[in-house]
N, C-alpha and C positions, 0 to 999 in steps of 0.2 A: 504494500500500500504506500503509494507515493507521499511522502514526507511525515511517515508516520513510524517512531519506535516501538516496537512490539515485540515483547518480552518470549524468547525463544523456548522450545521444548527442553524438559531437565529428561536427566537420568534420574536411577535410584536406586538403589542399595536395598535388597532383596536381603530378609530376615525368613529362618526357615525354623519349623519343631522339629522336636523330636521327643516322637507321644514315650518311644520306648521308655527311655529313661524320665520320663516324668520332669521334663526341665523345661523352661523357657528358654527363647533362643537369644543368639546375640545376632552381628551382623555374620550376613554371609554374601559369596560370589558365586565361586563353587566348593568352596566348604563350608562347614555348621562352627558356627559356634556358641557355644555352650557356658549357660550361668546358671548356677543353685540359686532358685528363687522362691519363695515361699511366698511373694506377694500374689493378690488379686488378678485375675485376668480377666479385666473389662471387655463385655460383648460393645463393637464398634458400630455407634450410629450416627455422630457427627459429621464423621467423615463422609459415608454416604448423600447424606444429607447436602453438605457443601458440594458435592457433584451433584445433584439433583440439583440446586439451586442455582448453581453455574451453567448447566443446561438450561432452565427454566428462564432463566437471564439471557441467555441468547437466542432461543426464541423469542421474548418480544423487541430483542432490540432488530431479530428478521423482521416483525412484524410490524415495526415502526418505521424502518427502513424501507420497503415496500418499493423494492428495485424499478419495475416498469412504471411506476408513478412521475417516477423523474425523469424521466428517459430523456424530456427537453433539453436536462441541464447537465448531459452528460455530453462531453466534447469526442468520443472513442467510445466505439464495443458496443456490444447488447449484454444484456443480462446475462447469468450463467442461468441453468437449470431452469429455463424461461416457466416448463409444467409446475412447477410449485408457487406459480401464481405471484402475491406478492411477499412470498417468502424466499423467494428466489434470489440469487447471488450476484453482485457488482460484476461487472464487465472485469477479467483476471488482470490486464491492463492496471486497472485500480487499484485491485484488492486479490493479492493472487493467492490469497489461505481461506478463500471461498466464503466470502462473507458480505460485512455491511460497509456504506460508506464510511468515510472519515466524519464527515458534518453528523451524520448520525452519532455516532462515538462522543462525537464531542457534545452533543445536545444530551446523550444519556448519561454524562458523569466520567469519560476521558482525562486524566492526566494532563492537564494543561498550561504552564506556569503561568500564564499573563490572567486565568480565569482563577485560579486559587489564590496571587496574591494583591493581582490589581482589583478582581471584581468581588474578592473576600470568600471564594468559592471551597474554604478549605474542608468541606464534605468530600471534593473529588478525591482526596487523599486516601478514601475509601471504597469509596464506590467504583473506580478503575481499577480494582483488585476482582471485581464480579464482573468486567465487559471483557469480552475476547474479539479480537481481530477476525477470526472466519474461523470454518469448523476444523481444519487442521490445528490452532492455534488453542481449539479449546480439548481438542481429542488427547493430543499431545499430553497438556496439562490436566486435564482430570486424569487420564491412564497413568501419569506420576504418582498422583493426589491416591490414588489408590493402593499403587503401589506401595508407597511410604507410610501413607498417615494411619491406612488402617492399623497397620501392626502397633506403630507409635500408640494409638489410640487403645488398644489392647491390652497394653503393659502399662499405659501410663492414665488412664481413663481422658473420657472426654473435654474435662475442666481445665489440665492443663495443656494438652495436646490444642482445641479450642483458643485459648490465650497464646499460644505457640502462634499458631497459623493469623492470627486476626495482627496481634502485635507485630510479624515478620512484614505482612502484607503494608501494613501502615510503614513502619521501618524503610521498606523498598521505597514506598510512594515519596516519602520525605527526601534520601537523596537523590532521589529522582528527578525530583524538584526544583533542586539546590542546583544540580549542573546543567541541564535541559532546559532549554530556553523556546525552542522552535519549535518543536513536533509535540503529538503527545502520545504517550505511551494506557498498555491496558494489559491486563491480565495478570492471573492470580502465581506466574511465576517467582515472585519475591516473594511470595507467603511458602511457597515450594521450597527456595532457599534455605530457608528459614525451620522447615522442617531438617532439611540436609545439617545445615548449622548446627542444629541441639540432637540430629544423631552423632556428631561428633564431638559435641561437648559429654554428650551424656557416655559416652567412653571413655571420653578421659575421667572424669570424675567418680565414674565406677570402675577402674581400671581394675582393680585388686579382686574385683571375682568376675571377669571374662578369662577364659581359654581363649588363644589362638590369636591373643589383641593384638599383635604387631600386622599378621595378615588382615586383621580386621580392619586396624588403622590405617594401613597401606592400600586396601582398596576402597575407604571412602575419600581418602587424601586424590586417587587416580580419579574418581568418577566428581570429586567435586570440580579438580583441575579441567577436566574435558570440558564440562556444561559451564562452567567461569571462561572456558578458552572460546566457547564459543562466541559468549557475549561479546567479542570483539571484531563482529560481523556488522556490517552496517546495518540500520533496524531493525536493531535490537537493542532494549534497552538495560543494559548491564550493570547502568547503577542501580536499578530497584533489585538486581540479583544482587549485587553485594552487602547494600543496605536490608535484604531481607537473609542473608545469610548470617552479617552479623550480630544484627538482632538477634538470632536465632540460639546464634552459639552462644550468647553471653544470656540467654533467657535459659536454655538447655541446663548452665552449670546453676544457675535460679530451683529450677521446676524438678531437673527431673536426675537431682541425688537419689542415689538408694542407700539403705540403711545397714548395718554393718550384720554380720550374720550372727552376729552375738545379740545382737537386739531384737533380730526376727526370732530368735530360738527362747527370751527369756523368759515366756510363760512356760517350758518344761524347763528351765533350771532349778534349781533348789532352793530355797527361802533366803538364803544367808547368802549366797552368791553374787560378789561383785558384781555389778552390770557395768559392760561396756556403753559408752556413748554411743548416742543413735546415730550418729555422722560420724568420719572421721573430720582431724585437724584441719588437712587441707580441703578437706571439700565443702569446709565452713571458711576457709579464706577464700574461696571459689566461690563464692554463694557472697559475700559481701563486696568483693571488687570488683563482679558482674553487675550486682544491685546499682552500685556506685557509678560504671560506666554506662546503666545503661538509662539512668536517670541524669547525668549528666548530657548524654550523648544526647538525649534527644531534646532538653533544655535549649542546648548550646545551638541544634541544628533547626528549632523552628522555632526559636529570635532571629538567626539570621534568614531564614524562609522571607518570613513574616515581615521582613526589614527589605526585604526584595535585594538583598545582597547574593551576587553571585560566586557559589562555589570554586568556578575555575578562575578567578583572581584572588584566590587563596592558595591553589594548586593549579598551576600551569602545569601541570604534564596528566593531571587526574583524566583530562579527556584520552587519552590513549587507554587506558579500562573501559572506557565502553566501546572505541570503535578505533581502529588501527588502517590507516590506508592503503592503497596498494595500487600496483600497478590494473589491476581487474577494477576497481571500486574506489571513490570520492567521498572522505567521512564528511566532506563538507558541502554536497549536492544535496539538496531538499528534496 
């Protein structure tokens, strides 16, 4: 879609069981990894949900869009899929991930810095976390959304997994904001991040009872470098990936400690039995200089929104994280 950043498809880091031994899982690629857990295993309905919703959301932004209605003010192309009436797709010209116009996007709550900080519009901040570019753009990301958050959601219930995803999504949208000035961006891939983020906090912090964490850490470190490498494709907008990853990760070391295995076990210990602390040391200094930066972090970053100060004359090189040029492609072509 011509002069529009649209947040690209992630990967995701596949968690698998294993009924035999009665254990919950850790990460995996193509090995299991394995933790003694004795916590709860929440049935996952949020996350459905937020697929449902993101579907249901792009439906009526087809249905407000209403391709052949405009057809006068379209300068190129017919409609795609013209039989679905006015549900039918922008000319690929336009919009080639099979979708709605830009004008539409922008009327339904799009990412747009001149509408959130000149016209005071700072709802967009969230509402462009539920619009998708076209149905590839939302296929993409809901098949993430599923693949990720259910399990998240399973081990970690819906309350914090929920605050995970809405906080990341918000997170993305802000330095989104900050450096983007032209285009606008949509879609719920920085709440995606975000999820990626706090599964690799929530490793580190539980470090002490995963099996196999160095392959585990090694292959989220590869899959988050790929889908971060991508963002440096022209639109696509790669600061709401990084700003919803590290929301994520500094919300993960937050939300989702587990508790030491001396604490799950101390209703069968004996009366008189020392109890160990229900955290350990560090993963309460992890838990307060996460708190710190991420109250800080977002303080610090919408005064300056809000002040209509631009990020990249604060950071002259920040623009090459989202888009890198090349002899193929112009980061600076609308």
């Amino acid at each position: 879609m011509s002069g529009d950043d649209i947040e690209s498809r992630r990967g995701g880091v596949k968690r698998s069981s294993n009924n035999n031994n009665n254990t919950s899982s850790g990460y995996a690629s193509s090995s299991t990894y394995l933790i003694e857990d004795t916590e709860t295993q929440w049935t996952s309905w949020l996350v459905p949900m937020f697929v449902v919703a993101n579907i249901a959301v792009f439906i009526v932004v087809m249905y407000v869009n209403n391709c052949p209605e405009h057809k006068h003010m379209r300068l190129v192309g017919k409609c795609v899929a013209r039989f679905l009436g006015r549900f039918s797709f922008e000319p690929l010209r336009e919009n080639p991930l099979f979708g709605p116009s830009s004008s539409t996007l922008k009327k339904l709550g799009a990412l747009e810095w001149t509408k959130v900080v000149l016209n005071h519009q700072g709802w967009r901040l969230i509402t462009c976390i539920w619009l998708h570019a076209g149905v590839i753009h939302l296929l993409a990301n809901m098949l993430s959304l599923v693949f990720i958050g259910i399990r998240l959601e399973q081990q970690f219930g819906f309350v914090r997994i929920g605050i995970l995803y809405l906080l990341s999504g918000f997170g993305g949208s802000v330095l989104s904001s900050l450096f983007i000035r032209n285009n606008i961006s949509v879609g719920a891939s920085g709440a995606l991040f975000g999820l990626l983020g706090a599964m690799l906090s929530e490793l580190i912090t539980n470090w002490s009872i995963y099996t196999n964490k160095a392959a585990a850490m090694l292959t989220l470190l590869v899959i988050i470098a790929i889908n971060l490498g991508i963002g440096i494709l022209p639109h696509v907008d790669n600061f709401a990936h990084i700003g919803g990853f590290l929301t994520g990760l500094l919300l993960g070391f937050v939300l989702l400690p587990r508790p030491q295995f001396g604490w799950l076990e101390r209703r069968s210990l004996p009366a008189d039995t020392r109890l160990k602390s229900k955290y350990k040391p560090y993963q309460y200094v992890l838990w307060l200089v996460s708190v710190v930066l991420l109250v800080v972090g977002f303080t610090v970053a919408l005064v300056m929104l809000f002040r209509g100060e631009n990020g990249n004359d604060h950071c002259h090189w920040c623009h090459y994280l989202s888009c890198v040029s090349t002899s193929r492609w112009d980061c600076n072509e609308n």
